[in-house]
C-alpha positions in Angstrom: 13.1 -17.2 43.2 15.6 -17.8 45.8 18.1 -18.2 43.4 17.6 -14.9 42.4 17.5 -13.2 45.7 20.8 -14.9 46.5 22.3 -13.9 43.6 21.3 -9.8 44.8 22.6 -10.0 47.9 25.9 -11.6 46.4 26.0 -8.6 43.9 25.6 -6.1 46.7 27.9 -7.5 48.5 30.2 -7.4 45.9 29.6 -3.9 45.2 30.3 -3.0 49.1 33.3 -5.0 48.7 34.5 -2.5 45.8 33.5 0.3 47.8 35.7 -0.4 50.7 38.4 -1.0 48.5 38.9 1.5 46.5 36.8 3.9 49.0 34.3 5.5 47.0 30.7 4.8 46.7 29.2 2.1 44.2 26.4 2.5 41.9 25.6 -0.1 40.0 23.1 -0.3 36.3 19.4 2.0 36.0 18.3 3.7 33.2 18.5 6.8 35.2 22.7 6.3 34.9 23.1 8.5 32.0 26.3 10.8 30.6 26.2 14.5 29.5 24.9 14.1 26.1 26.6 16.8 24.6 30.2 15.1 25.8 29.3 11.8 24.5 28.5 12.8 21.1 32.2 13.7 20.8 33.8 10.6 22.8 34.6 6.8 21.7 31.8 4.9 23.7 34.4 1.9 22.5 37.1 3.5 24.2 35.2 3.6 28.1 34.4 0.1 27.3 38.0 -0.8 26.7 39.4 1.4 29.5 36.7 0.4 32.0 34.7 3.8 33.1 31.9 6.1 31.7 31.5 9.8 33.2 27.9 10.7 34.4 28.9 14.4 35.1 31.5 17.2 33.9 31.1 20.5 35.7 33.4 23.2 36.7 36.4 21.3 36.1 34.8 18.9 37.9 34.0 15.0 36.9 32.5 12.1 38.8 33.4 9.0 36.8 32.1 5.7 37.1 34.9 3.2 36.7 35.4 -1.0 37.5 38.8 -0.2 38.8 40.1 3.4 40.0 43.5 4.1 40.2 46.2 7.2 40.2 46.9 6.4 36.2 43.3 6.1 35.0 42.4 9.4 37.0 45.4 10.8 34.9 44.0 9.5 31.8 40.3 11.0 32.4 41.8 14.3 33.3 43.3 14.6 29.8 40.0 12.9 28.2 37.8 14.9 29.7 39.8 18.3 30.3 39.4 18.3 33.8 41.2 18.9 37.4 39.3 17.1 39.3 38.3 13.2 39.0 35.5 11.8 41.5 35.0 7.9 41.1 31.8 5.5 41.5 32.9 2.5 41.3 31.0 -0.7 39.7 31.2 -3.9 38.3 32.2 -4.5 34.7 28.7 -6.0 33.8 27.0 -3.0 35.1 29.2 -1.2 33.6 28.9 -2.4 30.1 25.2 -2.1 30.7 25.8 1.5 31.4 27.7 2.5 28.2 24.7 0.0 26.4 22.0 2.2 27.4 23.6 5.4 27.0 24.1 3.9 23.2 20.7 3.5 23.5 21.4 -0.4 22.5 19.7 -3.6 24.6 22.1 -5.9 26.3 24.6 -7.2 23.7 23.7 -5.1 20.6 25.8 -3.5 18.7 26.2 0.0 18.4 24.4 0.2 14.8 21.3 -1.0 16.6 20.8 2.2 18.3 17.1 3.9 17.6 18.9 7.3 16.0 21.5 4.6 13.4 17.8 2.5 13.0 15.9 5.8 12.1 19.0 6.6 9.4 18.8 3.1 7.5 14.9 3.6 7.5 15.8 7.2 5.8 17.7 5.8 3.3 15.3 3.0 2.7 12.5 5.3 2.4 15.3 6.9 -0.1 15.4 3.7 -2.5 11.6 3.1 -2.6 11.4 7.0 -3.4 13.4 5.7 -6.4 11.7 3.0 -7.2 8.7 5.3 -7.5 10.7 7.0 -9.8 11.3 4.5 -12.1 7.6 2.8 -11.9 6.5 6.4 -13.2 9.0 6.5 -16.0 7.7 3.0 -17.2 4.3 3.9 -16.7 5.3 6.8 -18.9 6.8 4.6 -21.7 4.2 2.3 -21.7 1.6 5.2 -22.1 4.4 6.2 -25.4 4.1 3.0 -26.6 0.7 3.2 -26.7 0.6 6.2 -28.9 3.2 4.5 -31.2 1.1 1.5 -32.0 -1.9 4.3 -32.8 0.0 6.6 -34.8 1.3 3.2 -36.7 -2.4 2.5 -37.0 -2.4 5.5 -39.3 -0.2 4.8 -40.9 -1.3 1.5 -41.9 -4.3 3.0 -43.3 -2.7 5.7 -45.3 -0.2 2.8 -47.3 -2.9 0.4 -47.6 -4.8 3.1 -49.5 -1.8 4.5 -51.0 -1.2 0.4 -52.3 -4.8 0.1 -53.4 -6.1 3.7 -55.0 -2.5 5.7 -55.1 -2.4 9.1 -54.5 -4.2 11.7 -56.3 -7.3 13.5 -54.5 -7.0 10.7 -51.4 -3.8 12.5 -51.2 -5.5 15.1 -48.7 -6.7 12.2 -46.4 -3.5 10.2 -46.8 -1.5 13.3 -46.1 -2.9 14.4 -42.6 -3.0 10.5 -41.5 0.8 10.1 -42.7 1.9 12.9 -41.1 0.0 12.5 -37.5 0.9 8.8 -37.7 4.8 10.1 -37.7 4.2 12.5 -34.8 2.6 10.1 -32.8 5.3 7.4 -33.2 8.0 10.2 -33.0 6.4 11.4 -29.5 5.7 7.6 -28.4 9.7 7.1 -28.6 10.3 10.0 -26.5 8.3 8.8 -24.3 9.8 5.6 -24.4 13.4 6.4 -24.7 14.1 6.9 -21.1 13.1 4.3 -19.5 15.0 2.3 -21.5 17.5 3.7 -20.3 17.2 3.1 -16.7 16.9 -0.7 -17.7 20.8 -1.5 -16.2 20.6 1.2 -13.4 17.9 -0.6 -11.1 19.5 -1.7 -8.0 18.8 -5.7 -6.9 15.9 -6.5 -5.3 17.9 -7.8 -1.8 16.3 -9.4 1.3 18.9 -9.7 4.4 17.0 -12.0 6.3 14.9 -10.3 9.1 15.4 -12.7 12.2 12.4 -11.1 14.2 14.6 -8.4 16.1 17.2 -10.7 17.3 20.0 -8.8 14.8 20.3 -5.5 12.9 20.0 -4.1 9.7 23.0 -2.0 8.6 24.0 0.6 6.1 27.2 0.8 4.7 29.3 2.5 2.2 26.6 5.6 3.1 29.0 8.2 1.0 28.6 6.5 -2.3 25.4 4.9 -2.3 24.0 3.3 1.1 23.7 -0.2 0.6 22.3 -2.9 4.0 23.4 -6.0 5.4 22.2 -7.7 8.6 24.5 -8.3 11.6 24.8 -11.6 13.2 21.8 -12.9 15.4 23.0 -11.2 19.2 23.2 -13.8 21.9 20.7 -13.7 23.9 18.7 -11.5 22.1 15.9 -14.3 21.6 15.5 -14.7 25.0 15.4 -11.3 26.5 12.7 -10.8 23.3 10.8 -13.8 25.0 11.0 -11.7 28.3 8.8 -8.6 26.7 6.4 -8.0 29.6 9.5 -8.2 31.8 10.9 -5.4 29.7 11.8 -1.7 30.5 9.9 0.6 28.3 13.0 1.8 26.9 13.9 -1.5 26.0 10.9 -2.1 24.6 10.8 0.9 22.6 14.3 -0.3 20.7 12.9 -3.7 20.0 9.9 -1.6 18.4 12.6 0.7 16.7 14.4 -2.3 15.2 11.0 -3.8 14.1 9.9 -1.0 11.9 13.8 -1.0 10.1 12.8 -4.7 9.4 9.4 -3.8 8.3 10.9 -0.9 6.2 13.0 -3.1 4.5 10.1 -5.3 3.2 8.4 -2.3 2.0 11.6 -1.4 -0.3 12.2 -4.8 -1.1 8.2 -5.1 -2.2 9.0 -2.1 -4.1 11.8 -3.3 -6.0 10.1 -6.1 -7.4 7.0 -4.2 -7.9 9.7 -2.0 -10.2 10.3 -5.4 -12.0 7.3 -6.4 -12.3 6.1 -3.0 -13.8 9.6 -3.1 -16.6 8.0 -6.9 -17.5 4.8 -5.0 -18.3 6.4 -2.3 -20.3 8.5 -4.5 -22.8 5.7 -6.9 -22.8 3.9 -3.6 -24.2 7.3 -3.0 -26.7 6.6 -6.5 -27.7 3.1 -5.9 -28.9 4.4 -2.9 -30.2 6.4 -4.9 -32.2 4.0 -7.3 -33.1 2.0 -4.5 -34.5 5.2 -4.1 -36.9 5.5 -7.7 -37.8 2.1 -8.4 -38.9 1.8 -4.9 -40.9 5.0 -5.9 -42.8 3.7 -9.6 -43.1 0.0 -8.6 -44.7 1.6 -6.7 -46.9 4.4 -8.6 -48.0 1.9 -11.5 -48.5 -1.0 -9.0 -50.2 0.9 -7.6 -52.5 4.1 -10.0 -53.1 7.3 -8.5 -54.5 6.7 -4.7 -55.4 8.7 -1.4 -55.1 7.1 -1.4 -51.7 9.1 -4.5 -50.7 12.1 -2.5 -48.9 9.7 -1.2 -46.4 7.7 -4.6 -45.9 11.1 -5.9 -45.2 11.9 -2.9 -42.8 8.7 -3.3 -40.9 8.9 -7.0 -40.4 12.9 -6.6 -39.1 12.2 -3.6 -36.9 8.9 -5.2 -35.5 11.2 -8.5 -34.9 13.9 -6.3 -32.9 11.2 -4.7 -30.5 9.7 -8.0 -30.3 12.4 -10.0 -29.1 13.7 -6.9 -26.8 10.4 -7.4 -25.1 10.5 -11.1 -24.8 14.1 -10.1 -23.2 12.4 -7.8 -20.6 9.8 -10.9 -19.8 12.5 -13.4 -19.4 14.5 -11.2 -16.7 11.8 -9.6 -14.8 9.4 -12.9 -14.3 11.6 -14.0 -11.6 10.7 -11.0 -9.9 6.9 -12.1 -9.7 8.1 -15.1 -8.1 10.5 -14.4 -6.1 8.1 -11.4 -5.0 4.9 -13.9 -4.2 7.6 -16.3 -2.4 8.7 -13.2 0.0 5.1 -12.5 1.1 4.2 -15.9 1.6 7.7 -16.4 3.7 6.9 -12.9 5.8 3.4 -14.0 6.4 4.4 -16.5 8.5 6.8 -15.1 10.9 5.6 -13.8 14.5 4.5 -10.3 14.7 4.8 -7.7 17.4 1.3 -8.9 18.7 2.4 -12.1 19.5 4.6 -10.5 22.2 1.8 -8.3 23.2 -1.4 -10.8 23.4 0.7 -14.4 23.1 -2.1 -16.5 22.6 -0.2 -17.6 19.6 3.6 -17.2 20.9 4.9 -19.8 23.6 6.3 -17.8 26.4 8.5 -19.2 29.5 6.8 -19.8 32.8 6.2 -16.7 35.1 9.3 -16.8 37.0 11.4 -15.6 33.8 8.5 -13.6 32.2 5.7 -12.6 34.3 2.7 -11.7 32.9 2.2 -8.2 35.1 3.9 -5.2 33.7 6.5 -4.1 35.4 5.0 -0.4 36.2 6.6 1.3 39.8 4.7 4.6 41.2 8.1 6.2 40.6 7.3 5.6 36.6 6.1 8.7 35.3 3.4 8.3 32.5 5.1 9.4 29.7 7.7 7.2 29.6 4.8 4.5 29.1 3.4 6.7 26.4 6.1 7.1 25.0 6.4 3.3 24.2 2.7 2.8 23.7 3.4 5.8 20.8 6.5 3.5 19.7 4.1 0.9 19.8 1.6 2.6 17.4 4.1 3.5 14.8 5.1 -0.1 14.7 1.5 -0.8 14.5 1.3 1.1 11.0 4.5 0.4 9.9 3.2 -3.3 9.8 -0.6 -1.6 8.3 1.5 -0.4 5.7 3.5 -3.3 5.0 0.4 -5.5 5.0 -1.2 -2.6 1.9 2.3 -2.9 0.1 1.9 -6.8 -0.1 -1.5 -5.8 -1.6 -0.3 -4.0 -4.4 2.4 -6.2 -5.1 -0.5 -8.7 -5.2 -2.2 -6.5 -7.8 1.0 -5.7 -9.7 1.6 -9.4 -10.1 -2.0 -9.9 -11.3 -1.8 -6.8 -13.6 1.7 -8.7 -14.8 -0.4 -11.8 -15.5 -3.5 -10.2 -17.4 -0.1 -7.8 -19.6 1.1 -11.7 -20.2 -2.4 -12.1 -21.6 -2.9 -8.9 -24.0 0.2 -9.8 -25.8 -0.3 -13.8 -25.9 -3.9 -13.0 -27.3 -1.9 -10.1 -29.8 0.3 -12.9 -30.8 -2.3 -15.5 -31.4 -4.5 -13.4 -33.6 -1.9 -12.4 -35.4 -1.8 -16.0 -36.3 -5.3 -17.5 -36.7 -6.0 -14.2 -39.1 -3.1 -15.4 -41.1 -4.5 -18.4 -41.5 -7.9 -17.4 -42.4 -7.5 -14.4 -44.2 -4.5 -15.2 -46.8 -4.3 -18.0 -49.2 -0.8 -20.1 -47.6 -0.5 -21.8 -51.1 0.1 -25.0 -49.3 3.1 -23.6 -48.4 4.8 -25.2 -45.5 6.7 -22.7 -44.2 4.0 -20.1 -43.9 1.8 -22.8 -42.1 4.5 -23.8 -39.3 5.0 -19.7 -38.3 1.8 -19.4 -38.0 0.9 -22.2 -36.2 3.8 -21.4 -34.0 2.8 -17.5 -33.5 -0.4 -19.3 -32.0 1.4 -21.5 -29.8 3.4 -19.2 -28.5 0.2 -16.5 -27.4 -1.8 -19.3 -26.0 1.5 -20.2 -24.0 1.7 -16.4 -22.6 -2.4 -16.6 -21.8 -2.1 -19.7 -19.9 1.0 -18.4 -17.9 -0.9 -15.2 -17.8 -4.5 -16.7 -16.1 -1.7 -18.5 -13.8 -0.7 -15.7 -12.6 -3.8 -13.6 -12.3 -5.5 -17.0 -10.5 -2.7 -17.2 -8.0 -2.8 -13.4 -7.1 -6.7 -13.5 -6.9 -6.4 -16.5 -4.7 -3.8 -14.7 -2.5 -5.8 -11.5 -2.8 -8.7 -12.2 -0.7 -6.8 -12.9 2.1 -5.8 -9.2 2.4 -7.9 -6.6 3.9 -8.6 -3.4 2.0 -10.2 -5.5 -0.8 -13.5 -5.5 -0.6 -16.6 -2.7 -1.9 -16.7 -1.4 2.2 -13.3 -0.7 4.0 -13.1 -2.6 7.1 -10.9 -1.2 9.6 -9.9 -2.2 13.3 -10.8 0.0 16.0 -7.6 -0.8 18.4 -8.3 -1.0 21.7 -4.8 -2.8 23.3 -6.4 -3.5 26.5 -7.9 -6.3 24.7 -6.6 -8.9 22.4 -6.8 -8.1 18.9 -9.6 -10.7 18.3 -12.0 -8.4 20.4 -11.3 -5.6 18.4 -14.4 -3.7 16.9 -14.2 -2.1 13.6 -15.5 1.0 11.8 -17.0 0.7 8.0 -16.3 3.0 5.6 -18.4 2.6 2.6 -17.4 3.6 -0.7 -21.3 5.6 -1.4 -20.2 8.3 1.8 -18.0 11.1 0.3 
């Protein structure tokens, strides 16, 4: 404590020193030490820093400058800057003066610019941008998996309308093989419209990429805005830890760029949930091609092994080869976009465990320093007027659902992966029926080869169900520790007077309309 009153008087007396020196008064940092607005839009902040002043007022060819060392050529330089006659000067010290041109970036001590709440609220724009395209493309797979579905039904007709061609030829069953024939072919013809674009999207979506979030102590930044805006993360700040330690020693101001930088970070978790969410939903769509596929395959197959060699043999051949393409193009889409479900579980498991803006507020959880550097009473002055303070508690409550929202995104990825994981097990089961009824149902002859595919058809579904319940066990496991899951919404009635464990809640049940 002594220490620290030493070190004031030292610093006042160094700022009388400067005063009598280059007689003119001495201010040194508040938040109240602001520029026109309107000038500094236009100006290089960087180039006061490197010249050593910042102007606080320009009126009437008038401007009072506050500068680390006045002299006859600086005053020259400001009065072409600035486009003035006359050049008043504050002097200060070059700490308070950085902190000056800091705050007017609207930065905490030893940020860079980019960390500003207006540069903060941009990434978050073009963040909310990407997951507005990733919403894009989950609809167009949703879309193509729906065409799929009418593809394998319209080839369900015409199954039936060969087999009875095969079996009882045309003649009067022409005018029920006719109508099937020909809706069959719509139905497929409208499924691959359907389909068609999103497989065309399936180069064109962006990585899923996680900078690192560091818990406010660096910045998230766009870059290369003009072509398309892609983030990185600056280097941890020095310091930054430890005046993040110091929160109830905070300004509000300061507080409120903390929370600023908080929701970019929690906005970059949303998109990058998103994007795997996107992944996961393209391995569910050519895991629906696949069975698609296999729909092909095992038509061409029970025919080719009803009815042997026949005229009809070019088009048993055609089925089996165009059912093996749109098989193996699935298994293609599993391979690549698996990773995505674990990479995806990974990343919520990794953010679950870092600090949240609660254990600044109610640290029963976060070690703080002793009260000397943080003390525990806020540091509110009669001068304060209240909406500066509800203004951060505002700040605070956006945060608040930023990380509400973040905590419903993990949810559906949770469900996405679990949806992923019961697709896994639709096609293993397609593929392993496909081979037990070629087992039962045709007469293999004692022929090897016949009894190996098979056998390895069923292999290879029983290998996707098992993956599949893995994954639909893991996300149900992970499931109930979310909120939102239950038959009666439970939600937390804040009250931040008290710690969070206090809270009461409201019940919505799903019988009230």
């Amino acid at each position: 404590m002594n220490e620290n009153i030493t070190t004031g008087f030292e610093k006042l007396q160094a700022l009388k020193d400067l005063s009598t020196k280059y007689d003119c008064p001495f201010v040194e940092f508040q938040e109240s030490v602001t520029g026109p607005q309107f000038l500094l839009w236009k100006l290089d902040l960087k180039q006061f820093r490197t010249e050593g002043w910042f102007p606080r007022t320009v009126v009437d060819g008038r401007a009072t400058v506050v500068a680390i060392a006045p002299c006859p050529a600086l005053a020259e330089s400001i009065r072409k800057t600035l486009a003035v006659s006359v050049v008043e000067f504050q002097v200060t010290l070059p700490s308070d003066l950085i902190r000056i041109i800091e705050h007017n970036q609207d930065v905490n001590p030893g940020f860079p610019a980019t960390a500003g709440r207006t540069p903060l609220a941009k990434v978050r724009t073009y963040l909310a941008g990407r997951r507005s395209l990733f919403a894009h493309y989950r609809t167009l797979l949703s879309k193509s998996r729906t065409g799929l579905a009418a593809i394998r039904t319209g080839l369900s007709f015409i199954t039936i309308t060969l087999l009875f061609l095969r079996l009882v030829g045309a003649g009067y069953y022409l005018l029920l093989e006719a109508p099937l024939m020909i809706s069959g072919i719509i139905m497929v013809y409208d499924g691959l419209k359907w389909y068609l674009p999103a497989r065309a999207i399936y180069g064109t979506l962006p990585p899923c990429i996680d900078t690192g979030a560091t818990g406010g102590t660096s910045v998230l930044e766009a870059y290369d805005e003009y072509v398309a805006p892609k983030f990185r993360r600056s280097d941890i700040v020095p310091g930054a830890a430890t005046l993040r330690a110091s929160w109830t020693s905070l300004s509000p101001v300061m507080r409120r760029r903390f929370l600023a930088s908080d929701r970019t970070d929690l906005a970059e978790e949303r998109t990058l949930l998103a994007c795997f969410r996107t992944r996961m939903a393209k391995v569910r769509t050519g895991l629906a091609f696949t069975r698609t596929g296999f729909a092909f395959i095992s038509l061409g197959l029970g025919l080719l092994r009803q009815f042997q060699t026949s005229r009809w043999l070019a088009l048993d051949l055609g089925l089996i080869g165009i059912g093996a393409i749109m098989a193996l193009e699935g298994f293609f889409w599993y391979a690549r976009g698996r990773q995505a479900g674990i990479e995806g579980q990974a990343s919520m498991r990794k953010k679950a465990r870092m600090s949240t803006i609660w254990d600044y507020f109610f640290p029963h959880r976060h070690a703080l320093p002793g009260t000397d550097q943080n003390p525990l009473t806020l540091p509110v002055r009669s001068s304060h007027a209240p909406g500066i303070w509800a203004t951060t508690g505002l700040a605070l409550e956006r945060t608040v659902l930023a990380e509400r929202r973040n905590v419903m995104a993990r949810l559906r990825t949770v469900m996405a992966r679990a949806r992923t994981g019961f697709a896994f097990i639709r096609t293993g089961l397609s593929l392993a029926l496909i081979g037990v009824g070629f087992l039962l149902f045709f007469d293999n002859n004692g022929t090897f080869g016949w009894i190996v595919f098979n056998s390895l058809m069923i292999a290879i579904g029983l290998f996707l169900v098992a993956d599949g319940f893995a994954w639909s066990i893991s996300a149900e496991r992970t499931r109930r520790h979310f909120p939102y899951c239950y038959g009666d919404m439970d939600i937390p009635f804040p009250d931040y007077g008290v710690p969070t464990r206090f809270w009461k809640t409201v019940v919505f049940s799903n019988d009230e309309s």
